[in-house]
N, C-alpha and C positions, 0 to 999 in steps of 0.2 A: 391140830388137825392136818400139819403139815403144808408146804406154800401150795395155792392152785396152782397149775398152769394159766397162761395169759386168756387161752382156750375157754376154760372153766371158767376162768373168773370174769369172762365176757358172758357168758351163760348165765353166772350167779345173779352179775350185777341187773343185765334185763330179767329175770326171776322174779326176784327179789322188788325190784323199781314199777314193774308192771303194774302190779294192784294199784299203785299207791296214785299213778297218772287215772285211772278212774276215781276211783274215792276222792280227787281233791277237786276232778273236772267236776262233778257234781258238786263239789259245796261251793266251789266258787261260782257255776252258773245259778245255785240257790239265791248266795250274797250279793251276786249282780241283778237279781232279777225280784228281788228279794221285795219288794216297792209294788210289782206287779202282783206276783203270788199275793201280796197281802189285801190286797184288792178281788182278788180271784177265790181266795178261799175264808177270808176274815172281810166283808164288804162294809163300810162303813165312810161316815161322811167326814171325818178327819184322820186325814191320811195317814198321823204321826202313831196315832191306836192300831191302824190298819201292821204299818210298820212294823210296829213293837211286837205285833201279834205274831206275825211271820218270824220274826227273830227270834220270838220266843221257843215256837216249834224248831226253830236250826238247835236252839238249845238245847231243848231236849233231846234231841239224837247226842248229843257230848255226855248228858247226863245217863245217860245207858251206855256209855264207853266202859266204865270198869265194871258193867257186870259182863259185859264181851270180852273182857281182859282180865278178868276172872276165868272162866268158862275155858277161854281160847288159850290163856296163860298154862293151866292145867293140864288140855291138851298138848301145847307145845310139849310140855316139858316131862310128861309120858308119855305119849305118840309118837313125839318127833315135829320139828318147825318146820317141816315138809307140808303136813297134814295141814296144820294152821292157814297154810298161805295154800294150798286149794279151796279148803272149803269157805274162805271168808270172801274171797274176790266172786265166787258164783253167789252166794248169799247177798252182797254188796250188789252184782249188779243185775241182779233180779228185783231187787227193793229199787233202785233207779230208773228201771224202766218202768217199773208199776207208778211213780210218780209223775212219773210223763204223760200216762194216759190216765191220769188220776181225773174224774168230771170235777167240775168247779163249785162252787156252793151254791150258785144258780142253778144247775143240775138238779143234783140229789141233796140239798140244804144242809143242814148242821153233821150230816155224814161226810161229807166233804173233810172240814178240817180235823175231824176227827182221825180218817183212814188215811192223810198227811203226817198226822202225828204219830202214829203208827210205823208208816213206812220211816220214816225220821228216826226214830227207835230204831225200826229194825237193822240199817246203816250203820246207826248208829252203834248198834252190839256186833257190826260185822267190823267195821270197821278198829273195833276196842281189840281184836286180834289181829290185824291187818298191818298196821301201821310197825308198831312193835315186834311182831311175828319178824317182820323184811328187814328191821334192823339188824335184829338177833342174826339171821340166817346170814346178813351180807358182812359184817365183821366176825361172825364164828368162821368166815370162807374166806378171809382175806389173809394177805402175807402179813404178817406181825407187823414189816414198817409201811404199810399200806393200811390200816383198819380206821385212818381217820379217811381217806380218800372214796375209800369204798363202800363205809357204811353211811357218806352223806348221799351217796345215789337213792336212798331212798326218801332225803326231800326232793333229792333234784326230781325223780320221780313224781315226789306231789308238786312241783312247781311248773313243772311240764303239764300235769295234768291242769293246773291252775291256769296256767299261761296259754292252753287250749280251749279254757272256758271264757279267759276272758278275751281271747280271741273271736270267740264262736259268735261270744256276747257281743262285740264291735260292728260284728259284718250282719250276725240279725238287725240288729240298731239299724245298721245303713240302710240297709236292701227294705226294710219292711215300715210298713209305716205303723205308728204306735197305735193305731185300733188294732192292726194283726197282729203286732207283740203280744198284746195283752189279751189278744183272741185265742192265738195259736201259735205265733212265734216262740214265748217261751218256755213250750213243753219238746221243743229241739233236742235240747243239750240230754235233756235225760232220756228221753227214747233212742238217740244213738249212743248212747253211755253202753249199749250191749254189746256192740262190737271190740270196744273193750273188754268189756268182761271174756268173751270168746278168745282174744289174744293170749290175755292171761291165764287163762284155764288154759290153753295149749302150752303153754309154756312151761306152767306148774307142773302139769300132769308129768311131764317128762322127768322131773327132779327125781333124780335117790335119793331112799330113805338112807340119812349118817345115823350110827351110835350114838343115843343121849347116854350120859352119864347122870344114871336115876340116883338121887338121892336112898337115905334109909325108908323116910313115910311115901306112903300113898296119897299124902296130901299137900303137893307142894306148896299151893296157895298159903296154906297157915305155914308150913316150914318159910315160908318166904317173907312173912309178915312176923316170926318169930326171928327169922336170924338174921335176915339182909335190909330190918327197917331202918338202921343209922343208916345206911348207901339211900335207900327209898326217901328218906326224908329229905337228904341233900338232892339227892335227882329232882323231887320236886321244886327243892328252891331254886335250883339252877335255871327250870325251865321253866319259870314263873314269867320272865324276860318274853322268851320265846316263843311262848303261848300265846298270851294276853299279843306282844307286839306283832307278832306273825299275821292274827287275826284283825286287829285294828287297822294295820298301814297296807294290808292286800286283801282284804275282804270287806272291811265296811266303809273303806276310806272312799270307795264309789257312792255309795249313799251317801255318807258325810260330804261329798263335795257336792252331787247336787240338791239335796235336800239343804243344806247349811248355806251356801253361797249361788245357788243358780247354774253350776256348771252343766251343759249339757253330758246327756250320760254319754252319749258315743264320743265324745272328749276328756271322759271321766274312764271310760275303759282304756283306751286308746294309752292314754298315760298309767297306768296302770299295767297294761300290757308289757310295756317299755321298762319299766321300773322292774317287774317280776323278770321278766329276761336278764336285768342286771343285775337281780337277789341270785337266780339260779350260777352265774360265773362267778359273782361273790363268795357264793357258798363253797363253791367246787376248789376255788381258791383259799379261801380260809382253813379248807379242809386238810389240805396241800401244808400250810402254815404250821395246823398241829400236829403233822406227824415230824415236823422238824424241829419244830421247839419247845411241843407240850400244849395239853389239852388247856392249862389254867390259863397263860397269857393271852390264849387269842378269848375265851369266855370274858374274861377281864376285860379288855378292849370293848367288846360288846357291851358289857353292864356298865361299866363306867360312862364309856361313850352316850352310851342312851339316859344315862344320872343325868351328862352335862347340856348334849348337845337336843333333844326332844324338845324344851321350850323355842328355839329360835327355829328348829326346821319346823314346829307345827307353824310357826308364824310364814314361816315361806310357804308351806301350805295353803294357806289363807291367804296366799297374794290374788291379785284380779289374774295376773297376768298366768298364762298356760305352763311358760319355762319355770318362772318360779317354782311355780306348783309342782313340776317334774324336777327340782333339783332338793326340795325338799322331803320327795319320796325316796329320791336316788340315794340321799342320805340315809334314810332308815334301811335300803338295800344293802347298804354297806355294812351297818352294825348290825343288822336283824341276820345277814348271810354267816356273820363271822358266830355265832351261839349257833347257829343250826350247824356250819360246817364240820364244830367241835363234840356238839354233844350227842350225836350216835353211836359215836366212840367208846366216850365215857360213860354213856349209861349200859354200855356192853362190859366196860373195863371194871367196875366197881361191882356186879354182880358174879357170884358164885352160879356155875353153870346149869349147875342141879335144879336152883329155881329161880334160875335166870328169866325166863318168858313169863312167870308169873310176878317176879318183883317189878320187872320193867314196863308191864303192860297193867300193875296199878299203879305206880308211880306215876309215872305217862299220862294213863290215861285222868287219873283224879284229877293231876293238875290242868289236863284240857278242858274238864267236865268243867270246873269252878270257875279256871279265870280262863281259857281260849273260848268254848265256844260261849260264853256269856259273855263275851266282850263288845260285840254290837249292840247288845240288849244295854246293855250298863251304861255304855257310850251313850247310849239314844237318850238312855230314862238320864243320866247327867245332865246333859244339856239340856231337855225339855224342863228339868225340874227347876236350874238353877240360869235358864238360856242365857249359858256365856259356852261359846263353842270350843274355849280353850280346854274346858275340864276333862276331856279325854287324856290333854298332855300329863296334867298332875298325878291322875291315872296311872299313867306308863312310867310316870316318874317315880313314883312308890312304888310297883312293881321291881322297877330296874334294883334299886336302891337294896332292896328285901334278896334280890337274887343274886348280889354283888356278895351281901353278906354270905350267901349258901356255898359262891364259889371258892371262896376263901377257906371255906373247912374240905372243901376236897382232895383229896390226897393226888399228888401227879402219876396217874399211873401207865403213859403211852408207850414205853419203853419196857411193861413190865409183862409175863404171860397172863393167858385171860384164866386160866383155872389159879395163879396165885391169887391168896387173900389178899383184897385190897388197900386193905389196914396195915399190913404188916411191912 
């Protein structure tokens, strides 16, 4: 597609990154507030049921990811990934703001968490084009030795969004007092989630349509589950790590500290806050890494690292003390940043362009559906079943383990063009 200008590629990259800062501000003010909702719209007198219940609905939106990533995949990849990344960011933040002014189960009773479940879905299918879509776009548009640096702008993108939720979540905490949290406070984040969406509809709407190179069928979706499933099946184990750990150590890990140990939450965000500002340079840095030495070594570093080191940082986790607690996060920023910074790359590198947005956006998204967004849920029901707090870590341990395997059968291909077969 030829190198952008510096011009362009400043264009692409906010383009592209925009969606993805809403889509994550909303899941992270979900997962922070996540205690609250469960009380607001699941009411019940043990809080741990209330929990699970809210968790369960975050799931569901993950579990309607690959039919959005079906649907959107299709699109992209007869449309054009233009189209994908307009219509998924107004659909995204139109379901975000209807959750905001969602009434509580006090209100109108069992419609309540129903039309929660609902809108969670509906995210959830915007979002199964969304994420995927901004990859594609931002390494189809980058210079050959730039495509590890530029396709991670679209976590930095959801880490920013992230990093704004849990910012938001910090200073409601402070200012409000927890009857008004739980009154009115945390329907904040998603009723301003629409001035995002407006950004990014401006931004998008400007994009030119580029030339896809259409395959022979009119069905990409199966051409892409028939040719590119050896790529698909490693893309999943790679991001086995990434998923599951991404959602653990910056999404529930607020809950898990103060439901598990007493931590108050606005000391629970706060660090939190802290840690994801260090996942985001992390990443940008890692990213930086594999276009100079290859995608495999820095993935490596991640999966091994998180094989060895997960047992002792959950233990510093679990310190009384606050620093601890933030050096033990600071550690999973490190290894969780080095698999994001590399694998937008590679899941761009390994597919065939033709049903590139349809292999990537089920790949992707299956593996989020299973093990990312049930990873709070899974977390919760571990430890409640078996109340030893450490069983989250063995968790992440197996994961890491399983995706260290995936990484080892993938081919290196950061130095190689993105329409060559990756195999070859």
């Amino acid at each position: 597609m030829g190198t952008p200008s510096p011009h362009h590629q400043r264009t692409h990259i906010i383009a592209g990154a925009v969606g993805n800062v809403l889509e994550w501000f909303d899941f992270a003010a979900y997962g922070f507030f996540a205690s609250v909702i469960g009380q607001q719209f699941f009411p019940d007198d043990d809080k741990t049921l209330s929990l699970l219940a809210a968790f369960g609905v975050f799931a569901s939106g993950f579990l309607v990811r690959p039919i959005g990533a079906a649907f959107f995949g299709h699109l992209g990849d007869r449309k054009g990934r233009e189209v994908v990344l307009r219509w998924s960011v107004i659909l995204m933040g139109l379901s975000t703001f209807g959750l905001g002014a969602l009434p509580s189960y006090h209100s109108i009773g069992v419609a309540a968490p129903i039309l929660l479940t609902l809108l969670r879905m509906v995210q959830g299918f915007s979002v199964g084009g969304e994420f995927t879509g901004s990859i594609i776009y931002l390494v189809e548009n980058a210079a050959p030795n730039r495509r590890g640096s530029v396709g991670v702008w679209a976590f930095v993108g959801a880490i920013i969004g992230m990093l704004a939720g849990s910012l938001t979540g910090a200073v409601i905490n402070d200012v409000l007092t927890p009857e008004q949290v739980a009154s009115w406070g945390w329907r904040i984040p998603f009723l301003s989630g629409v001035s995002i969406m407006l950004v990014g509809a401006f931004f998008r709407c400007s994009l030119k349509a580029q030339p896809v190179k259409s395959g022979p069928s009119r069905l990409p979706l199966w051409m892409a589950v028939k040719t590119e499933w050896p790529a698909m099946l490693k893309i999943m184990g790679m991001f086995l790590l990434g998923s599951a750990g991404f959602y653990m150590m910056f999404i529930y890990l607020t809950s898990y500290l103060h439901t598990e140990f007493g931590m108050a939450e606005g000391m629970a965000l706060e660090i939190n806050s802290i840690s994801m500002l260090a996942l985001l340079f992390c990443s940008l840095g890692w990213a930086w890494v594999s276009d100079q030495i290859g995608r495999k070594p820095v993935l490596l570093i991640s999966s091994i690292g998180c094989l060895l080191l997960t047992f002792p940082l959950f233990k510093l986790i679990q310190h009384e003390t606050a620093w601890f607690v933030f050096l033990g996060q600071l550690g999973f920023a490190v290894l969780i940043g080095a698999t994001l910074g590399a694998s937008t790359a590679v899941m761009v590198e390994n597919t065939r362009q033709a049903y590139r947005c349809s292999a990537v956006s089920l790949a992707y998204n299956i593996t989020l559906a299973i093990f990312g967004g049930t990873t709070p849920m899974v977390a919760t029901w571990l430890i409640e079943e078996t109340k030893n707090p450490l069983e989250p870590a063995y968790y992440l341990i197996v994961l890491s383990a399983l995706s260290t395997l995936a990484i080892s059968l993938l081919p290196e291909t950061h130095r190689r063009e993105l329409d060559r077969d990756p195999a070859s």
